[in-house]
N, C-alpha and C positions, 0 to 999 in steps of 0.2 A: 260737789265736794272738792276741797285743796288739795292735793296730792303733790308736796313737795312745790316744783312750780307749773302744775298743771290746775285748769281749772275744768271741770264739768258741766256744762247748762243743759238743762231738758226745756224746749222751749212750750209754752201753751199750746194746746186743740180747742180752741173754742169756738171753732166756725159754724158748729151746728146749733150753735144761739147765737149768730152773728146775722137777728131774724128783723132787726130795728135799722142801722146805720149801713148792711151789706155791702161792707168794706173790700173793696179788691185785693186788700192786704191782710196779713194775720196779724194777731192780736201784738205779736212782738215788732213788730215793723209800727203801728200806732206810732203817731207821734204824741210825748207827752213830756210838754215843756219845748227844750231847746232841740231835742232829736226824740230818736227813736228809744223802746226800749227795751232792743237790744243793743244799744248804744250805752245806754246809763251803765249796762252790764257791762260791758269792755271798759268802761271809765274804772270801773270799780275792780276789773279781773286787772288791771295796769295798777292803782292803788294799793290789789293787794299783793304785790310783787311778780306776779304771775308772766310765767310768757311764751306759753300755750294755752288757749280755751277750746275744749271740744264740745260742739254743739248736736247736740241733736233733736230735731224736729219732723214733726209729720204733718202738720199744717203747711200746705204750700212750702214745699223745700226750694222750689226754683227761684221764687223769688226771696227767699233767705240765702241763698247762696248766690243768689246776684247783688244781694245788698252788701256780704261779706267780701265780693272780690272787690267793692269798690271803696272797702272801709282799710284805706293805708295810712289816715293816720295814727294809727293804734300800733304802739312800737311793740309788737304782741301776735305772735303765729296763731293762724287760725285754724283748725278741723272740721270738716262739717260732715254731719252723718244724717240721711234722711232715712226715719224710720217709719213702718206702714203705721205704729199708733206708740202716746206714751208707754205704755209699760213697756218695751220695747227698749227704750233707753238705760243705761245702765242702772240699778237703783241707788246709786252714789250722787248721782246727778245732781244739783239744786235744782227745784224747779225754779226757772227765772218768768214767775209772774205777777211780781212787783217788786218796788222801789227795793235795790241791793241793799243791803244791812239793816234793814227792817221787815218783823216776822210777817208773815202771808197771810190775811184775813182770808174764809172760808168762799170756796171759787162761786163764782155768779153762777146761776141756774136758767135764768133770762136775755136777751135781747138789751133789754135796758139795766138790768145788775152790769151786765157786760161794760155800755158805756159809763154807769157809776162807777165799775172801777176804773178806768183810765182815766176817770175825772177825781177820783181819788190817789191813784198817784202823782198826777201831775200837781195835786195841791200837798201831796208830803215834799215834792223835790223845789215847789216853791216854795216851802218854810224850810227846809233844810239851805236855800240857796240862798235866804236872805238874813239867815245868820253869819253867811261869809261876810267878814272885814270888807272885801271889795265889791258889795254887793251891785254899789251905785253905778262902779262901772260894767258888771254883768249882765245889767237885767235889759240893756240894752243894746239893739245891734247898731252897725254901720250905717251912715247917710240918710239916717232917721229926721224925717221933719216933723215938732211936735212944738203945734204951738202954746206960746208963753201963758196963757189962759187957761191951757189944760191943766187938771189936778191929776198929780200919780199917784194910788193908794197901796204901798205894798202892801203883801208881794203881788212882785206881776213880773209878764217876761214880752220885752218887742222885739221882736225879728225884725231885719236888716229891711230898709226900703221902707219903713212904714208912714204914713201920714196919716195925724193926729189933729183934726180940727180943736176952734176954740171954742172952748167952754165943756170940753169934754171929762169924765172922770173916769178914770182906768184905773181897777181895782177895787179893795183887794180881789186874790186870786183870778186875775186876767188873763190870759196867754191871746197873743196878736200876732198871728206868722206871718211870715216876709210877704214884700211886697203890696199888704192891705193898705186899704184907705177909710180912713174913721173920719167921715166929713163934718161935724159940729154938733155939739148939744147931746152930746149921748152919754149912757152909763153903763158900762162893762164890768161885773163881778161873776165871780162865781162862774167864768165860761172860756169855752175854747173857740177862736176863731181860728180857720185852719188859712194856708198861705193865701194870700192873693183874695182875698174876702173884701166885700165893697159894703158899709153901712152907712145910711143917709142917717139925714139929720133927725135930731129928737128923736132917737131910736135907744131904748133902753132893752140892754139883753142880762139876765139876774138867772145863775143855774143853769146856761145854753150851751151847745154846739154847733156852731154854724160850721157848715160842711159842704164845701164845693156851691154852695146857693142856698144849700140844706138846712133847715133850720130844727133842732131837736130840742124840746124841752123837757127838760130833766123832771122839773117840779112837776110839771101836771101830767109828762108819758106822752107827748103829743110830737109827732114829725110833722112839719109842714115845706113840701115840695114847690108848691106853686105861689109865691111872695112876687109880690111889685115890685120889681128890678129897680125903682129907683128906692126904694128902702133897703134892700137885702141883693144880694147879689153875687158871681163870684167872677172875679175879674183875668184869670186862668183861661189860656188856649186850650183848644181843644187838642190834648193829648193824643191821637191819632193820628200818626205824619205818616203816609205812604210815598217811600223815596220814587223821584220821577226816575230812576234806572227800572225798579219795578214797574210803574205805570207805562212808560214805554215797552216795554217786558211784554205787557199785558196787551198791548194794543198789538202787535206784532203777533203775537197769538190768538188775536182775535179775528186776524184777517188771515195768517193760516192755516185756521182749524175752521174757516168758512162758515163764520159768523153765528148769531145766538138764535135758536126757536125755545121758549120756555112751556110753547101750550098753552101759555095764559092763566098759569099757575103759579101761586105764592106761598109761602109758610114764611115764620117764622122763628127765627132764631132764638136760642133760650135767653137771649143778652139782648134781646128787640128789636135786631138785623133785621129787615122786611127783604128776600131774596127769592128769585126769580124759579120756577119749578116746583121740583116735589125731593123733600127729604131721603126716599127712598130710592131715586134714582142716579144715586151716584153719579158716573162721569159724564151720564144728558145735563145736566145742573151747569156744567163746569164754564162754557163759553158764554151763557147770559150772565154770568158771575162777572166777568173780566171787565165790564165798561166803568163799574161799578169800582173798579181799581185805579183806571186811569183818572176818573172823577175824585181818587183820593180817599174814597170811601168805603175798602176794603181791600185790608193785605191782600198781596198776591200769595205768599206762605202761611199758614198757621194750622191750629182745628181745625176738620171740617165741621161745618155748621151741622147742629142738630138742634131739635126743637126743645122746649121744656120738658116732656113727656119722654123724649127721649133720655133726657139727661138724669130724670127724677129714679129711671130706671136702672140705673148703675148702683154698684154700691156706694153708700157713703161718702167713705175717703177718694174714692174715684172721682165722684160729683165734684166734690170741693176742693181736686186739682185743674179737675179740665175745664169749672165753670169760672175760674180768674185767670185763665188763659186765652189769648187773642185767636177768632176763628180769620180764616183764609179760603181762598180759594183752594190752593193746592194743599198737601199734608204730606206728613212723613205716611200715615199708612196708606195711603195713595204707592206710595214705595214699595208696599207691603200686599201690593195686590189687594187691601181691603180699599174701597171709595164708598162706603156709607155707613153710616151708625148703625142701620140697622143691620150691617156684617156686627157678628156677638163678637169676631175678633179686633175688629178698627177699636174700640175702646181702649184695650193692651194698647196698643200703640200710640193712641192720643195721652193717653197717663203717661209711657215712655216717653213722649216727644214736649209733653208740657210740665215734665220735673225736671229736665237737665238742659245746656246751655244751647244758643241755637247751630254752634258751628259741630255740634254733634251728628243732628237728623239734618238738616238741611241740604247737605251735598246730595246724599242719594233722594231726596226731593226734586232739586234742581236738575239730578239728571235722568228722573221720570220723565218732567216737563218736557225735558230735550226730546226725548223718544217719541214723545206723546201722535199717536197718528189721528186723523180726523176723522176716521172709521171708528174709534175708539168713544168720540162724543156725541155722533150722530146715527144713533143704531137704527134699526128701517123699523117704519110704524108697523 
């Protein structure tokens, strides 16, 4: 609702059908088209004079409130409220889950309704954007190479850095995010390539999502995970940077908490971690954890790792904050006196520590570690 110059958003919950594409992100963070959309929605709260939006959301609030501290180009104050589920939000609210100033078709029930709809607003905000006067200079980004052979069919949208081999046809309704590379001979309608996406040649995608490598088809329901890297691909670093202040962190504590015995035990992590021990015993776990940090391959802060079973065992909204949050060796409830999921109280505190920013839990994390004695990891068989 408008109130004067405030505006209202209740953002989407649809994580518990997010059973097809299991998106690290919620539905409003989606990119569809040129951003996101909670993005379209700030274009549109600036549009309609507005110059406070108050948001509230229960889907992953921490990373909605990490996307809002970093949204300064919007000359437009922000509120953000995380709330335990929709109704919860005020009933004035819009809900913003589609394209702003056009009515809300009835919500997806499915996995794949879910990705129908962001492929259905991204093709209203591709017709609404190729009725602008300046369409031709829109639909395209910065330092684009696109060769002279390629055909453009709007609408369509290319992100900044893209290459366009020859004889290619892009469109209608295509979206190509930064960074891709379209090598020759191919046909793009009806589909989203997300950034950094690699397609070989005589590759035709009609209805698709390509996603990180992913490939989802819309028309026939079918994901396919495992594609010939020289057809399909995605050209994207491996998002997981473990700074070397940590990793030396980690090594230093490796040698004075006198080194790792795991027993010759493994589990795994609900996110596919393969780690050293046993889930149930907390602070034994901690020092064959640590090598694993210096090699880059695991925070030294975050959740503590829990297995699937453990996590299925939570409630709900619990699940679906602490399962898009990065695990660690150490934790805030390590802080808290709890060191294993299976304390019923470590949960509290993993929802606490993975809804708000990290310079909140981290101090008194960092000065567990300090404390941390080696009787503490090595308890007598």
């Amino acid at each position: 609702m408008m109130s004067e110059e405030t505006l209202d958003l209740v953002l989407p919950d649809w994580s518990g059908l997010d059973t097809v594409r299991h998106s690290p992100l919620p539905f409003a963070l989606w990119m569809m088209g040129d951003q996101c959309l909670l993005h379209h929605w700030l274009d549109f709260a600036v549009n309609q004079g507005a110059t406070t939006v108050r948001i509230f959301a229960a889907d992953r609030p921490a990373a909605i409130r990490h996307v809002l501290e970093d949204s300064e180009l919007w000359p437009i104050k922000t509120e953000f409220t995380a709330v335990g589920k929709i109704s919860d939000a005020p009933e004035t609210a819009i809900h913003a889950d589609w394209l702003p100033g056009e009515p809300s078709p009835p919500p997806p029930t499915n996995g794949w309704e879910l990705i129908d709809r962001a492929s259905g607003i991204e093709k209203a905000w591709l017709a609404r954007m190729a009725g602008e006067p300046d369409y031709h200079l829109l639909s395209i980004g910065f330092s684009c190479r696109i060769h002279p052979e390629a055909r453009l069919i709007p609408p369509y949208f290319i992100g900044d850095h893209v290459l366009i081999g020859p004889d290619c046809e892009i469109g209608p309704n295509a979206v190509i995010g930064q960074g891709s590379v379209i090598s020759g001979s191919n046909k793009i309608s009806n589909s989203h390539l997300s950034a950094h996406s690699f397609l070989g040649p005589m590759t035709a995608l009609s209805n698709c999502l390509l996603e990180s490598g992913v490939l989802f088809n819309l028309t026939h329901r079918a994901r396919i995970d495992e594609i010939e890297p020289h057809l399909v691909s995605s050209l994207e670093k491996n998002s997981l940077i473990v700074p070397w202040k940590d990793r030396l962190h980690a090594l230093f504590l490796y040698l004075r908490l006198g080194g790792a015995d795991s027993r010759g035990k493994t589990f795994t992590a609900f996110d596919g971690t393969v780690l050293p021990g046993d889930p149930t015993e907390g602070l034994a776990n901690r020092v064959a954890w640590l090598p694993l940090v210096w090699k880059g391959r695991l925070p030294l802060y975050g959740l503590l790792p829990r297995t699937r079973e453990q996590l299925e065992s939570l409630d709900h909204e619990w699940q679906n904050i602490i399962r898009h949050a990065p695990i660690g060796v150490f934790s805030y409830a390590d802080s808290q006196g709890c060191h294993s999921p299976s304390d019923a109280e470590e949960a509290v505190h993993a929802v606490y520590q993975a809804s708000l920013p990290q310079e909140t839990h981290l101090p008194p994390t960092v000065e567990f570690v300090r404390k941390l004695q080696p009787s503490k990891l090595h308890p007598s068989s």
